[in-house]
C-alpha positions in Angstrom: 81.2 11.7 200.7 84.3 13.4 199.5 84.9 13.8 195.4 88.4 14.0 194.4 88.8 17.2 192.8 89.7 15.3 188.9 86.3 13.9 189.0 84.9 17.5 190.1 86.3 18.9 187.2 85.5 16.5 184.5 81.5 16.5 185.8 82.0 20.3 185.3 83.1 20.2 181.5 80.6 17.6 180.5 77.8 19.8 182.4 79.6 23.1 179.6 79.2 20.7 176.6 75.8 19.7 177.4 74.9 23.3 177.9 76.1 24.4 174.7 74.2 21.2 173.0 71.1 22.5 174.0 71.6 26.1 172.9 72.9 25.7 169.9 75.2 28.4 170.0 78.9 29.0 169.0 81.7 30.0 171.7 82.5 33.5 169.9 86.4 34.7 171.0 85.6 38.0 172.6 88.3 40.3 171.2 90.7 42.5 173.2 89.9 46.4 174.5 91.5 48.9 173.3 95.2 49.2 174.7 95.0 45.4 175.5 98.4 44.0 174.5 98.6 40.8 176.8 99.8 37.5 175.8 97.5 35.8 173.5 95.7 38.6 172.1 96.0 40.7 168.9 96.3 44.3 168.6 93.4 45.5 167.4 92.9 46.0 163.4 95.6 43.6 162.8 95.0 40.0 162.2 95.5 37.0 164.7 98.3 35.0 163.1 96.1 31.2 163.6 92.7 30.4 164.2 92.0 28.2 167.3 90.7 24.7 166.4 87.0 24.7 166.4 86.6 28.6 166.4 84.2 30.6 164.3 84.7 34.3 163.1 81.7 36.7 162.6 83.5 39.1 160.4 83.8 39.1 156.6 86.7 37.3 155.4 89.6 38.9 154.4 89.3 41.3 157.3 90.0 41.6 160.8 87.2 41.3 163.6 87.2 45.5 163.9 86.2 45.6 160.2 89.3 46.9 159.1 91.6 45.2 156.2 94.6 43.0 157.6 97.8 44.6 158.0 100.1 44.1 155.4 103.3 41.8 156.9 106.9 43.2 157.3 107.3 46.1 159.3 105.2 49.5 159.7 107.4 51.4 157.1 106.6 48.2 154.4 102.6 50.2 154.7 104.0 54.0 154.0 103.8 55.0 149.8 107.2 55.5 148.9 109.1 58.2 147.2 109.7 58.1 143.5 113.4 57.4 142.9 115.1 61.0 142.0 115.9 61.3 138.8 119.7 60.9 137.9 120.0 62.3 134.7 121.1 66.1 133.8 118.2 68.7 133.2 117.7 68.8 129.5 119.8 71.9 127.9 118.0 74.8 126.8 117.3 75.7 123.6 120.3 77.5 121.8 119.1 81.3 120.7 119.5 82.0 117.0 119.2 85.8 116.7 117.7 88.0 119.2 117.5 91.7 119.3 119.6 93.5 117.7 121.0 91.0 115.1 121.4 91.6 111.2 121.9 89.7 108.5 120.4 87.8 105.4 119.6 84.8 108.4 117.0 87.7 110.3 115.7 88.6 106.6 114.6 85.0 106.3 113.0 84.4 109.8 111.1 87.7 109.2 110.3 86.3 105.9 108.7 83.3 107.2 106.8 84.8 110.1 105.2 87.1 106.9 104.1 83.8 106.4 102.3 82.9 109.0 100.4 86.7 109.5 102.9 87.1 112.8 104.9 89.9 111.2 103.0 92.8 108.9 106.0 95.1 108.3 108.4 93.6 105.2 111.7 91.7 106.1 114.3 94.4 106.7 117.2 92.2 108.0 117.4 94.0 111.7 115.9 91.6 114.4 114.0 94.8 116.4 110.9 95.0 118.3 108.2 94.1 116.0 110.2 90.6 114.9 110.5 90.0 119.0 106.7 90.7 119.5 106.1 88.4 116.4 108.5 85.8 118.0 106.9 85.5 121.2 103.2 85.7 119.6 104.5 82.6 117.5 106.1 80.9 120.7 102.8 81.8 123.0 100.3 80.0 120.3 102.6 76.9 120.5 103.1 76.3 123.8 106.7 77.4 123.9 108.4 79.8 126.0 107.6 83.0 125.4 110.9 85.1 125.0 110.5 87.0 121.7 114.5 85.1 120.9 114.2 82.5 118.3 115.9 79.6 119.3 116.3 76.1 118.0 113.3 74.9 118.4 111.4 78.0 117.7 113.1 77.6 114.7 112.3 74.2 113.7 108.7 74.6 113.9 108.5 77.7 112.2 110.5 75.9 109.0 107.9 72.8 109.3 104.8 75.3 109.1 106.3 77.5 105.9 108.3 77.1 102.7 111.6 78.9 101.8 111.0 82.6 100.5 111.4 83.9 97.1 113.5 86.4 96.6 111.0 89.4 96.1 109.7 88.6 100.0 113.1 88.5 101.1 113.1 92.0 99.9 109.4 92.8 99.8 110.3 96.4 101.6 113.7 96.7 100.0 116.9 96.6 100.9 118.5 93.8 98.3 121.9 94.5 97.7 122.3 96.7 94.5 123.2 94.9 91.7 126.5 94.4 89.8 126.6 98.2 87.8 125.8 97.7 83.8 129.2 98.3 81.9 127.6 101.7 80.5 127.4 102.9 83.5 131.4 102.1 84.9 132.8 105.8 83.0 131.4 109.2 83.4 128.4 110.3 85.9 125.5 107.6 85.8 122.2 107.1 87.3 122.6 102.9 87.6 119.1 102.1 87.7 119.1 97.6 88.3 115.2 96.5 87.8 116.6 92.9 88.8 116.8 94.1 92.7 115.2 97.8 92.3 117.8 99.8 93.4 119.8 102.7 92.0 123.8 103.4 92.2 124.7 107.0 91.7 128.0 106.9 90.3 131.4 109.1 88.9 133.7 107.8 86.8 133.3 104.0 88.0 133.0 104.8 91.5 129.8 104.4 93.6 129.2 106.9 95.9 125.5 106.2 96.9 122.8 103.5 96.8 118.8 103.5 97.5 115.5 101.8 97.0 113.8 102.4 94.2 109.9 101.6 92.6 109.0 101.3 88.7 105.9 101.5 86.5 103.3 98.7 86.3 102.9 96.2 83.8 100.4 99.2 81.9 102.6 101.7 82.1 106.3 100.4 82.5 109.3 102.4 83.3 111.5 102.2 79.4 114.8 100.4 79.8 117.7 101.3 77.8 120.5 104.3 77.7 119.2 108.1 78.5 120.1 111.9 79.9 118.6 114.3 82.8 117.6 116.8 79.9 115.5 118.7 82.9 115.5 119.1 86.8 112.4 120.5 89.1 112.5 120.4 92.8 108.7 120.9 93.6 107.1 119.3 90.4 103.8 118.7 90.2 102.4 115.9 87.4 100.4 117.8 85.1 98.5 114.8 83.9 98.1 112.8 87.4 98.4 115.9 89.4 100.6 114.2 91.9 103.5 115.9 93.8 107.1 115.1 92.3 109.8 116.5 94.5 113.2 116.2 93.1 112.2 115.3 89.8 115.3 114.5 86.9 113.5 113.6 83.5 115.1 111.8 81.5 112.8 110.4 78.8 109.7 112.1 78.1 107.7 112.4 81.1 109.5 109.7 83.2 111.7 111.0 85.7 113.7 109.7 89.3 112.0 111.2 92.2 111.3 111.4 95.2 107.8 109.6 96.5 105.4 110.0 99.3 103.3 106.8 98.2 107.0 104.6 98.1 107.7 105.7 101.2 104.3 105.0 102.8 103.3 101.3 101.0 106.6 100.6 100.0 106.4 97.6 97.0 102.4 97.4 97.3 102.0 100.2 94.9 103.6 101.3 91.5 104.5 104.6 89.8 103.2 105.4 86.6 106.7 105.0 84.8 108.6 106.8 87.2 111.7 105.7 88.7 110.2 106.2 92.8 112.7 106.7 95.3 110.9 106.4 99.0 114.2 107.9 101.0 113.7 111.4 100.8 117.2 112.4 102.4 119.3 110.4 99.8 117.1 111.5 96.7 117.6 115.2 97.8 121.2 114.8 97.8 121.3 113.0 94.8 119.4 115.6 93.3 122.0 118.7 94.1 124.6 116.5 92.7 123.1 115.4 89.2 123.5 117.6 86.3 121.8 118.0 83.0 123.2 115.8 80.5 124.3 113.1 83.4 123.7 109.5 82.2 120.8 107.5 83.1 121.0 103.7 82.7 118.1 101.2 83.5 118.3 98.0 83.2 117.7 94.1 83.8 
């Protein structure tokens, strides 16, 4: 007997179902091989985009059936990291420079001053920005993280001021070099020795007229240098202290055994040490021309 070929395919799905009835088993989609891109399947490590009614999955959810995570939608360049935006605004401006080498002035006297401070500079302020303030710069700019270019700029500058305080006026001047003082009114007629202890420095001077200044160190508090009017009564070039027995080139005495001369010590320590009522004078060069240009008699004036 003939079967129409409907009824040959109907007995054939019912004899499937009962099949799978007994087994117990799910129909698993078996997924494509690599390269497969046919209608109906998916590309491997992507995602199908629907789930066939009545189909079961045997990978984790979340994931696709290779064990990789789901491709994000949109196109491929959607998955690459992108590239932070560029920046559009200007480079910061350097730092303006203050004072570098080779600048002088009461503003270099001040930085020094302040790195004296801070045990970066040893040598006393002398108002000339040269090697051993740059070295002390860049030591200063290394410890803080800043660039290291021995020129004090801006912000060098800033957080030098926030770690010191302003300097007196004796470590402005802690090696010399203040300005000398307005002359005593004894001293404007006539030859004078114009001796300031306000800012230590000497004016040699005719007939109201300077015509040189220098340095100069006093006594201590236990053996000051006497202030008032006096003469040179006596000149020695290569004096020798008879009670300290200390050199005293170029000594001029003018009362009792205080005298100006030249010293070795002023020179060497500068304001760390004292004479013993001497007026010191550490430039040797200026105090041996002073000295062949005083004269016995010449006025000496020391004062406040």
């Amino acid at each position: 007997m003939r079967i129409p070929v409907m009824w040959r395919t109907v007995a054939a799905a019912t004899a499937v179902a009962a099949l799978v009835a007994v087994s117990g088993c799910t129909v698993q989609t078996v997924g494509p091989t690599a390269g497969e891109t046919s209608a109906g399947r998916t590309p491997a490590g992507t995602s199908p985009d629907s789930t066939a009614p009545g189909s079961t999955s045997s990978s984790p959810a979340g994931t696709s059936p290779t064990g990789t995570s789901p491709a994000p939608s949109g196109s491929p360049d959607d998955a690459r990291p992108s590239k932070p935006p560029k920046s559009t605004e200007p480079p910061a401006p350097a730092p303006e420079v203050l004072w570098s080498r080779g600048d002088r002035g009461k503003d270099v006297r001040e930085l020094q001053a302040r790195l004296r401070q801070v045990f970066w500079l040893y040598e006393g302020p002398t108002g000339t920005y040269g090697d051993a303030t740059a070295t002390a710069v860049k030591g200063f700019q290394g410890k803080r993280g800043l660039p290291k270019t021995g020129k004090t700029d801006s912000v060098t500058w800033q957080r030098l001021l926030g770690m010191t305080r302003e300097p007196a006026k004796w470590e402005l001047y802690a090696s010399g070099g203040r300005p000398a003082a307005k002359p005593d009114p004894r001293c404007l007629t006539g030859r004078a020795l114009c001796i300031s202890k306000a800012t230590r420095t000497l004016r040699w001077m005719i007939d109201g007229r300077t015509v040189s200044t220098m340095d100069v160190r006093f006594g201590s508090q236990y053996t000051p240098t006497r202030e008032g009017v006096f003469n040179v009564y006596f000149k020695s070039r290569h004096h020798v202290s008879t009670i300290y027995d200390s050199p005293m080139p170029y000594a001029m005495f003018f009362s009792g055994g205080q005298a100006v001369h030249y010293s070795s010590d002023f020179a060497a320590r500068g304001y760390y040490g004292a004479s013993h009522g001497c007026v010191n004078v550490r430039d040797e060069g200026k105090i041996a021309a002073l000295f062949a240009q005083v004269r016995n008699g010449d006025k000496v004036v020391v004062y406040w």
